[in-house]
C-alpha positions in Angstrom: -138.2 -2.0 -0.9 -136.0 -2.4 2.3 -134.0 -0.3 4.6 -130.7 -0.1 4.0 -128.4 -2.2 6.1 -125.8 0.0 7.8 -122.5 -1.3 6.2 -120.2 -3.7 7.4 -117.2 -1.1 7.3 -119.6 0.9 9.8 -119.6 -1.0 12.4 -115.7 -2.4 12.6 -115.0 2.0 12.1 -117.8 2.5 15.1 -116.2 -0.5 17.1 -112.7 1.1 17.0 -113.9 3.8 18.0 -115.7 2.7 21.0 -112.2 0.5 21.8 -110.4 3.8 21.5 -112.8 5.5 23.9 -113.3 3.0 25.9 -111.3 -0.8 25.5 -113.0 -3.9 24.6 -115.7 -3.4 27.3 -116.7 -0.6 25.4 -117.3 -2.6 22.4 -121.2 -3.8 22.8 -123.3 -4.9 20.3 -126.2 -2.7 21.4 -124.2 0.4 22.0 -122.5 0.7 18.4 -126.1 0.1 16.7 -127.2 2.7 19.3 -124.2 5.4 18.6 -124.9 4.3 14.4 -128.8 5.2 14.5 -130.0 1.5 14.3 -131.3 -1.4 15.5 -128.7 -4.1 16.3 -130.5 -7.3 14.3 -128.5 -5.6 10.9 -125.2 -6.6 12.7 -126.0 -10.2 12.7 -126.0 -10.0 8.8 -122.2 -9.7 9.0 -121.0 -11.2 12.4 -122.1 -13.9 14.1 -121.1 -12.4 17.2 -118.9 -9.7 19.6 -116.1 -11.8 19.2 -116.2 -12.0 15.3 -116.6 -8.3 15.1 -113.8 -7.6 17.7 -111.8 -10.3 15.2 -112.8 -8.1 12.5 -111.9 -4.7 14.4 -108.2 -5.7 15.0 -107.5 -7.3 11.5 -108.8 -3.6 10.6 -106.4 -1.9 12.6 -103.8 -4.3 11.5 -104.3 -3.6 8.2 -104.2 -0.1 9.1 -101.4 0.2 10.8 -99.1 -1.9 8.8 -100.0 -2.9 5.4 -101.4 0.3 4.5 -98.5 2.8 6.5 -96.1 0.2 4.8 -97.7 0.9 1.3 -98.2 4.6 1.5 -94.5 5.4 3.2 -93.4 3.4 -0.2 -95.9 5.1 -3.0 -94.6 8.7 -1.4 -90.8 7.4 -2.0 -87.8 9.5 -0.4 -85.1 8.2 1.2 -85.1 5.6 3.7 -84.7 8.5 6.9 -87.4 10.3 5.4 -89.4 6.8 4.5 -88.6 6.2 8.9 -90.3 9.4 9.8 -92.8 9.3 7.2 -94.0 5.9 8.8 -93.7 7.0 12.4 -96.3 10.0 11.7 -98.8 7.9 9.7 -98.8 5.7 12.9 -98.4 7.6 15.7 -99.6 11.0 15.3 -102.8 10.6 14.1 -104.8 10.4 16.9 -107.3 8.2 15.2 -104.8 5.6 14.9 -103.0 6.2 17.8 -105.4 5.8 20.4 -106.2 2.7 18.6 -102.6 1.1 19.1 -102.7 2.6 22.4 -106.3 0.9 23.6 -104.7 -2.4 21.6 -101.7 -2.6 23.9 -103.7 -2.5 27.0 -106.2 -4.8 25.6 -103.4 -7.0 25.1 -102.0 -6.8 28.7 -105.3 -9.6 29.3 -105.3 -11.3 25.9 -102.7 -13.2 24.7 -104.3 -13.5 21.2 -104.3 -9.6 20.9 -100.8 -9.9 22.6 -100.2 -12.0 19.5 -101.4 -9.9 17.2 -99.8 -6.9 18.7 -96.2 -8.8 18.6 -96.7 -9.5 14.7 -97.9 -5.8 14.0 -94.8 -4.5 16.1 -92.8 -7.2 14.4 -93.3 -5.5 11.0 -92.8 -2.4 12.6 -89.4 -3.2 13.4 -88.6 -4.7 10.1 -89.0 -1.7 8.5 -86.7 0.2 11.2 -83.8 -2.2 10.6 -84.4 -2.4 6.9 -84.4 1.5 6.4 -82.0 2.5 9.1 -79.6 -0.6 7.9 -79.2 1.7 5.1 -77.1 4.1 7.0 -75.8 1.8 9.8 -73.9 -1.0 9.2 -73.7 -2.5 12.8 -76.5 -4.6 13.1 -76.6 -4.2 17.1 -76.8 -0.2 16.7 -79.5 -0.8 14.0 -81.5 -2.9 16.4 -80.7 -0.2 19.6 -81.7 2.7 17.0 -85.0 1.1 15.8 -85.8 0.2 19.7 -85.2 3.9 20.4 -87.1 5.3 17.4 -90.1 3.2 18.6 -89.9 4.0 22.1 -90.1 7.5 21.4 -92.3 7.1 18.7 -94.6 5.4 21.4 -93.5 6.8 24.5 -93.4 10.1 24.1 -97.1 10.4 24.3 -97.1 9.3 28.0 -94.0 11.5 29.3 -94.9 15.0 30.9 -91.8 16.3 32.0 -90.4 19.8 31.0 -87.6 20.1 28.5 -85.8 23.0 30.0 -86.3 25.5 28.1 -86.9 23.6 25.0 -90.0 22.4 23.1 -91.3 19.2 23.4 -90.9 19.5 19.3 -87.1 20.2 19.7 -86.5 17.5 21.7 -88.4 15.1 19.6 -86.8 16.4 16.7 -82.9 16.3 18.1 -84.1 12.9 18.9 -84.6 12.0 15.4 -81.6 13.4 14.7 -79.5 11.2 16.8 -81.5 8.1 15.8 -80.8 9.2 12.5 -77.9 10.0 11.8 -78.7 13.2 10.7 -76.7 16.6 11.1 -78.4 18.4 14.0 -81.4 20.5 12.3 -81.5 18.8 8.9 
């Protein structure tokens, strides 16, 4: 009987990982079989090369971060505000997924096809901001300013270190949602 192969799954999970740590230079064939306990010839079973599993990685994440937020933000239900901040936690404060997205958009800085894939993952993003926030605000120019700001903070956030004065960085962040919102201050 022979070994086991180490499942495909395995080594797109191990390969975001290594992105996350690290970027795409991180990602090397020898180093995920390494970090996984094995030899790399069981990687060739599924990819043909670095390129298809670094194909493989981001239609992972994509899936991830889109189809899979999308679906679970729907299955839970609520309203659309709570649907918004539902999906902006499931995305951004993991910080599995998050420093995925993050490592993604400086991977994309140098690759226009990850730049491309980006661009449609963000472009769902955004259609769910307008659609649930359209639901509240009529004025299609403040839905498209509100879902800009709700993704900005939703992004940016984790890059500011400035001092609130006096406040937490959770009372700003949640005043902010309030405002971008529509939602009576502490609701």
């Amino acid at each position: 009987m022979g070994a086991a192969r180490t499942p495909r799954d395995r080594w797109v999970e191990e390969g975001l990982r290594a992105l996350a740590e690290g970027g795409p230079d991180a990602v090397r064939v020898e180093a995920l079989a390494k970090r996984l306990g094995v030899t790399k010839g069981g990687f060739y079973g599924y990819f043909a090369d670095r390129d298809a599993l670094l194909d493989a990685m981001l239609d992972s994440w994509e899936r991830e971060s889109t189809d899979e937020v999308i679906d679970r933000v729907e299955r839970e239900g609520g309203d659309p505000k709570t649907k918004i901040q539902r999906a902006g936690m499931l995305t951004f404060s993991s910080d599995r997924l998050l420093r995925i997205d993050l490592a993604v958009r400086d991977w994309a800085r140098r690759d226009e096809a990850v730049a491309e894939r980006l661009r449609r993952v963000d472009n769902r993003r955004m259609a769910l901001l307008r659609e649930m926030i359209g639901t509240f605000c009529s004025d299609p120019d403040e839905v498209e300013a509100r879902g800009l700001i709700a993704f900005c903070v939703a992004m940016g956030h984790h890059f500011l270190a400035a001092d609130h004065e006096g406040r937490t960085r959770v009372e700003v962040l949640t005043r902010a949602g309030d405002l971008i919102l529509d939602r009576a201050h502490g609701r």
